[in-house]
C-alpha positions as CSV (number, residue, x, y, z in Angstrom):
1,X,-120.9,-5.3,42.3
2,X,-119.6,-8.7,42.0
3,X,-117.0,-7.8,39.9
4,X,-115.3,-5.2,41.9
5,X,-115.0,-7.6,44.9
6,X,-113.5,-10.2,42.8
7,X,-110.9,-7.9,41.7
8,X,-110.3,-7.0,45.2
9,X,-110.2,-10.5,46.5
10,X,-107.6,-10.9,44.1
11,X,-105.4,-8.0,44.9
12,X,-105.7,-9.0,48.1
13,X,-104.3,-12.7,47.5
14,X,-101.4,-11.4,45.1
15,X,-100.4,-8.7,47.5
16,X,-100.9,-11.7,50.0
17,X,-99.0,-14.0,48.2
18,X,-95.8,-11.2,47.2
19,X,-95.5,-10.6,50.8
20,X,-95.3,-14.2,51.3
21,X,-92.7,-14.8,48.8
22,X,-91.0,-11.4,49.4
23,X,-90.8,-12.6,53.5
24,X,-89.1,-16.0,52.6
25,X,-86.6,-14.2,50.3
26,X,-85.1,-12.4,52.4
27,X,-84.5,-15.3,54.5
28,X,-83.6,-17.8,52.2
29,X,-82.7,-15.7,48.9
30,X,-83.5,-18.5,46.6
31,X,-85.6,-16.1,44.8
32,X,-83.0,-14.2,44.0
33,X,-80.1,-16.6,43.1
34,X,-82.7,-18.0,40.5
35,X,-83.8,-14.6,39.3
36,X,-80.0,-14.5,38.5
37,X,-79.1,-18.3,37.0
38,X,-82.5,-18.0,34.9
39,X,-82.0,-14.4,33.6
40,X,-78.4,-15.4,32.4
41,X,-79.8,-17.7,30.3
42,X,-82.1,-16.4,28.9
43,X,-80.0,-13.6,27.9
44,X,-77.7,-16.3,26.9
45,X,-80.4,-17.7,24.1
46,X,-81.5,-14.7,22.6
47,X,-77.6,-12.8,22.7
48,X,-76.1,-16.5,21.4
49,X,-77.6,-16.3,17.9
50,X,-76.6,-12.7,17.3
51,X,-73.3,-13.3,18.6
52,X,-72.6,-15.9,16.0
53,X,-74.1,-14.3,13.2
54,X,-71.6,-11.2,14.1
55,X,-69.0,-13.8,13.9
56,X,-69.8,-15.1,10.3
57,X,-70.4,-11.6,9.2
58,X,-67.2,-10.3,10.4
59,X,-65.5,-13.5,9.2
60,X,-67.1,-13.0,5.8
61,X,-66.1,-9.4,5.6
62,X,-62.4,-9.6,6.3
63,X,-62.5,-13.1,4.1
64,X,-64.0,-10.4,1.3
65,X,-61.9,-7.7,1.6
66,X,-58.6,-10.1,1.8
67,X,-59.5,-11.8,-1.5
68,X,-60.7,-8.3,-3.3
69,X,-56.8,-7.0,-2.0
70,X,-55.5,-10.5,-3.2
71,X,-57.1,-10.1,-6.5
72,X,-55.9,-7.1,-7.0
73,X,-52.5,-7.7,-6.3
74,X,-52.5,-11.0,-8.7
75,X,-54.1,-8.6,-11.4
76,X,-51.0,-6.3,-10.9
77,X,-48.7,-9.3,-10.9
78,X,-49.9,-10.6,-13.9
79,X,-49.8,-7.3,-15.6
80,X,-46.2,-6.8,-14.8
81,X,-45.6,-10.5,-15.3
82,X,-47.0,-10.0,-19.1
83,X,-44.9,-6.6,-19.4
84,X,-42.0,-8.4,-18.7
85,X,-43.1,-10.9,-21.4
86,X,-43.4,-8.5,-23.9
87,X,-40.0,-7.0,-23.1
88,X,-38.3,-10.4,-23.2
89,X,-40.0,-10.7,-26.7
90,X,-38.9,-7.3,-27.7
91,X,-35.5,-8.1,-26.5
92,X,-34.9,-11.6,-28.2
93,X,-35.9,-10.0,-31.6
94,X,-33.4,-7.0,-31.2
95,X,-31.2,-9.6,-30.6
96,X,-31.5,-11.9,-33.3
97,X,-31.8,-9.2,-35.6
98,X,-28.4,-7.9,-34.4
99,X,-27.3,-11.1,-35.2
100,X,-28.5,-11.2,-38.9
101,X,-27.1,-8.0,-39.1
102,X,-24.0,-8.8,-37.6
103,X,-23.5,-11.3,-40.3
104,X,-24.3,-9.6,-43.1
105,X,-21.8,-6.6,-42.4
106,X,-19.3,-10.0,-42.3
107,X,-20.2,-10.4,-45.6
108,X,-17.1,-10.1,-48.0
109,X,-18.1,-9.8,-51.6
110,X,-16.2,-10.9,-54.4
111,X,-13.5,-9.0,-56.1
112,X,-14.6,-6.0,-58.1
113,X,-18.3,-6.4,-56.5
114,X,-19.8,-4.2,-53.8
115,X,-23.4,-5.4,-52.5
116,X,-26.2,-3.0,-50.2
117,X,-28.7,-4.6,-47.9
118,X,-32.2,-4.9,-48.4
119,X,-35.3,-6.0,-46.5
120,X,-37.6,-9.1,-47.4
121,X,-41.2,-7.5,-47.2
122,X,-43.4,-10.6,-49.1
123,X,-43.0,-14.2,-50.1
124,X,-44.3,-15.8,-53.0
125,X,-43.6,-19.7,-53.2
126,X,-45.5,-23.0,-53.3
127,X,-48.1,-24.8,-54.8
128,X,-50.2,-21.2,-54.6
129,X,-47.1,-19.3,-56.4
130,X,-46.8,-19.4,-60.1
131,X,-43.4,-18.4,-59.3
132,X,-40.9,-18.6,-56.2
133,X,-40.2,-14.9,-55.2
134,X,-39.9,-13.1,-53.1
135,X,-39.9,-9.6,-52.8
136,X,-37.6,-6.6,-51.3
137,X,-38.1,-3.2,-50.2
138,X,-34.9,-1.7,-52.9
139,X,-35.6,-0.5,-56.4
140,X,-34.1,1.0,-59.5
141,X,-34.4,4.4,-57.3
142,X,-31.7,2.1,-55.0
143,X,-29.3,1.1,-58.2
144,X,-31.4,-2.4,-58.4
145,X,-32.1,-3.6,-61.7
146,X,-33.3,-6.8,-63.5
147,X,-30.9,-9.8,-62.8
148,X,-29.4,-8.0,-59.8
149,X,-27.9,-11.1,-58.0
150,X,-29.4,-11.2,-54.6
151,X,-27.3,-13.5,-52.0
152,X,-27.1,-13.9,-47.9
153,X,-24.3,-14.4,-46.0
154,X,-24.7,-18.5,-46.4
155,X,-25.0,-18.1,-50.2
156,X,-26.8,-17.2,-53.6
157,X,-30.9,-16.9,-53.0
158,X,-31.7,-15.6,-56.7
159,X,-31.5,-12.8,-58.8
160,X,-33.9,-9.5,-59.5
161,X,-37.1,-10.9,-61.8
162,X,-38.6,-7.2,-62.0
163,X,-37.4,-4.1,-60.1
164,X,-39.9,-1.7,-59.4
165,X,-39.0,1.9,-58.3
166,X,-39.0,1.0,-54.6
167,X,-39.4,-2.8,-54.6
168,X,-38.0,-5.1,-56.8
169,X,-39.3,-9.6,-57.4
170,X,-36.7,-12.0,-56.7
171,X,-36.7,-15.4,-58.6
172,X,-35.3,-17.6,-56.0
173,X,-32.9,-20.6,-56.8
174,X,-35.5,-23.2,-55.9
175,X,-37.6,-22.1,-59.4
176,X,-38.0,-24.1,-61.7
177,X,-37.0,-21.4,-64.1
178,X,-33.7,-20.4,-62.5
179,X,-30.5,-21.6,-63.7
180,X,-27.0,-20.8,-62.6
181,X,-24.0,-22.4,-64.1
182,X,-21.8,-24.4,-60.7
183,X,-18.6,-26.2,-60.1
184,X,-17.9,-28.5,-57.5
185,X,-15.4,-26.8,-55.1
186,X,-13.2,-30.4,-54.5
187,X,-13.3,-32.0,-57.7
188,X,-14.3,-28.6,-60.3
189,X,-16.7,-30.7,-62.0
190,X,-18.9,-28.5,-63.7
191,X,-22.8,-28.4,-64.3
192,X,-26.1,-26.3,-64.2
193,X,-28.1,-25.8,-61.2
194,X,-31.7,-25.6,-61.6
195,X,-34.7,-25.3,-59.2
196,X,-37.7,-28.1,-59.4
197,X,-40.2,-26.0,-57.0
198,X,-40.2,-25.4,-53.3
199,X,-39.3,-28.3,-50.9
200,X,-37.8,-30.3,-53.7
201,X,-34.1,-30.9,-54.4
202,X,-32.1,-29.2,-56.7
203,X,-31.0,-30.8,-60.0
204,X,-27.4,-30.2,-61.7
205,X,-27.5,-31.3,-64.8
206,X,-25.1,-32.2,-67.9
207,X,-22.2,-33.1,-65.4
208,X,-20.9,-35.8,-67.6
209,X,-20.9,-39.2,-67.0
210,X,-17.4,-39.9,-66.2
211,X,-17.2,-36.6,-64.1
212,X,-16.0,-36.8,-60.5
213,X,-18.6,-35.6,-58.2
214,X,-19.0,-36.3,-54.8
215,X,-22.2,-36.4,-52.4
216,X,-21.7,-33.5,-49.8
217,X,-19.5,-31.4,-51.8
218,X,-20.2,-27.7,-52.3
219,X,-21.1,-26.6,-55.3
220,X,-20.0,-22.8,-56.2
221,X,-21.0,-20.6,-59.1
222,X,-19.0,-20.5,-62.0
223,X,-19.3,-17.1,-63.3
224,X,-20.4,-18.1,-67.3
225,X,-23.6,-17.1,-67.2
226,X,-22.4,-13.7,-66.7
227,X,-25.1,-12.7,-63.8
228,X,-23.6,-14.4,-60.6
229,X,-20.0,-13.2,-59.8
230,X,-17.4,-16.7,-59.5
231,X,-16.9,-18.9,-56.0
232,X,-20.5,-17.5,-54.9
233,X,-21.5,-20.9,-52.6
234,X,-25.1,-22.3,-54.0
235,X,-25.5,-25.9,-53.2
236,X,-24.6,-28.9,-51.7
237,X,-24.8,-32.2,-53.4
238,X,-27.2,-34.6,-51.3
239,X,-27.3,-37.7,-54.4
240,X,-25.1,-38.9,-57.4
241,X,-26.3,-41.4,-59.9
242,X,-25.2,-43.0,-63.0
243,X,-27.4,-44.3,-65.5
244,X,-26.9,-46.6,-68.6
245,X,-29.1,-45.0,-70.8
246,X,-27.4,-41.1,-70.2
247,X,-24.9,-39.2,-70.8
248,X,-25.2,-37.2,-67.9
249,X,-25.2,-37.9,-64.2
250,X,-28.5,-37.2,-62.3
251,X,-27.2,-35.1,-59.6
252,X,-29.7,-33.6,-56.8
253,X,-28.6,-30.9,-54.8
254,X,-30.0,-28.9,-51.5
255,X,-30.0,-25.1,-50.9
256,X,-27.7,-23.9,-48.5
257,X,-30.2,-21.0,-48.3
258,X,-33.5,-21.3,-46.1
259,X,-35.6,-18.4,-48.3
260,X,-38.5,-18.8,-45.7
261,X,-37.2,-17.7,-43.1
262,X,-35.1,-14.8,-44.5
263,X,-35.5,-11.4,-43.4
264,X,-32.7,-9.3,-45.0
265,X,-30.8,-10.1,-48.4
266,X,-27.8,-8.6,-50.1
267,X,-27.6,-7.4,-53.4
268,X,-25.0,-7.7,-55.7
269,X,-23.2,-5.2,-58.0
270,X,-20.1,-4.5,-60.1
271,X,-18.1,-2.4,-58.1
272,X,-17.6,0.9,-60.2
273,X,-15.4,2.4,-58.4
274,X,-12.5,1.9,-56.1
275,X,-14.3,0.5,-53.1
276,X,-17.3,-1.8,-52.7
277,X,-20.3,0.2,-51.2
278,X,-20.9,-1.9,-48.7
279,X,-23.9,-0.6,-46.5
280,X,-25.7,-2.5,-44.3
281,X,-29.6,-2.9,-44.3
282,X,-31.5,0.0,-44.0
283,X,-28.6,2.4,-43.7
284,X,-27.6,5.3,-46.5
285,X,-24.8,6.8,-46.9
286,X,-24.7,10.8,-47.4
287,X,-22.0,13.0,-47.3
288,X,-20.1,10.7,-46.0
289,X,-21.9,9.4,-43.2
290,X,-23.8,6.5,-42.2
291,X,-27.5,7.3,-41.4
């Protein structure tokens, strides 16, 4: 029973009490402006934190979807960035190879020789090489046989070693086994040319000792050994000197030829008819027109 009227007492004292409070509100309204300053706050605290992690969630999201539209715009940028590249490469090649083939159609062979174009496909020179060669994509199916002169447009780079049916070895100038009999173009002193290996100079020798012979002069092929036509440019001399114990000048000569970095090559013929066939590399001629 005690409990029941404790309750009751204490209805009675908070209803007592509300009244109490409720009376003096309406005549003050304290209650109510701090009802109103407190509740703001509150709801400031707990809405503050979810505010600001909007914010940084938002802020992260646009950041995100920015940079994944920037990457991909950079990707396609540098994709048409390397495109262009590799047109500019294409483009430079057509055009030096237009070049090189400009010059060898310039080329004007000697009198009663016609020459056809051919394509370095192999090189074969150095301390690795027994030989320096190199090697062509023409054969005897293509005319070419064994001691075929092969030139460029700045002068003689060898002659056929071995033709094949569709590919033939060139002995290059710089051999130690080649020799081609030269002049000098100024003073027509005469001697023979021979290679000493890749990278080293070439050596003229028997040019007699009281010959004229000048460093820097051209030397030209003569014609005797009956392989290279006559006035075919070969050399130039770099050193002359005399020695007391010779008969013979040591002459040393460089290539006018740089045989690694050739691409294309002319070979030589006798011309036996009335015109030289003169067709550039990798055309033929049938029926009468170029192909």
């Amino acid at each position: 029973m005690k409990k029941p009227k404790k309750i009751a007492i204490v209805i009675v004292v908070g209803l007592f009490v509300y009244l109490s409070m409720y009376t003096w509100n309406l005549r003050t309204g304290y209650l109510d402006a701090l009802s109103s300053y407190t509740g703001l706050d509150v709801s400031g605290l707990i809405l503050r934190p979810g505010i600001w992690v909007s914010d940084k969630v938002s802020g992260f999201w646009g950041r995100y979807i920015y940079l994944v539209g920037l990457k991909q715009e950079n990707d396609i940028l540098r994709e048409e960035v390397a495109e262009h590249r590799r047109n500019a490469m294409f483009l430079n090649a057509e055009a030096r190879s237009a070049e090189r083939l400009e010059r060898l159609l310039g080329f004007e062979a000697p009198t009663r020789w016609g020459f056809s174009g051919a394509r370095v496909i192999a090189h074969r020179m150095g301390p690795s090489g027994s030989l320096d060669t190199l090697t062509v994509d023409k054969g005897s199916s293509a005319g070419v046989g064994n001691d075929t002169p092969v030139v460029s447009p700045d002068g003689i780079v060898g002659r056929v070693l071995q033709a094949g049916t569709s590919a033939s070895s060139v002995l290059l100038l710089t051999d130690s086994n080649s020799r081609i009999a030269v002049f000098g173009d100024q003073n027509r002193s005469p001697g023979m040319l021979s290679g000493q290996g890749y990278g080293q100079p070439l050596l003229v020798r028997y040019v007699n000792l009281n010959a004229v012979i000048d460093p820097g002069e051209l030397l030209l092929s003569s014609g005797l050994s009956g392989i290279y036509p006559k006035g075919l440019p070969v050399a130039r001399v770099s050193k002359v000197q005399r020695s007391d114990i010779s008969l013979f000048l040591t002459v040393l000569a460089e290539p006018l030829v740089d045989v690694a970095r050739l691409e294309e090559v002319l070979m030589l013929r006798p011309d036996a008819g009335p015109q030289a066939d003169q067709t550039p590399v990798g055309e033929e001629v049938t029926d009468g027109a170029i192909h």
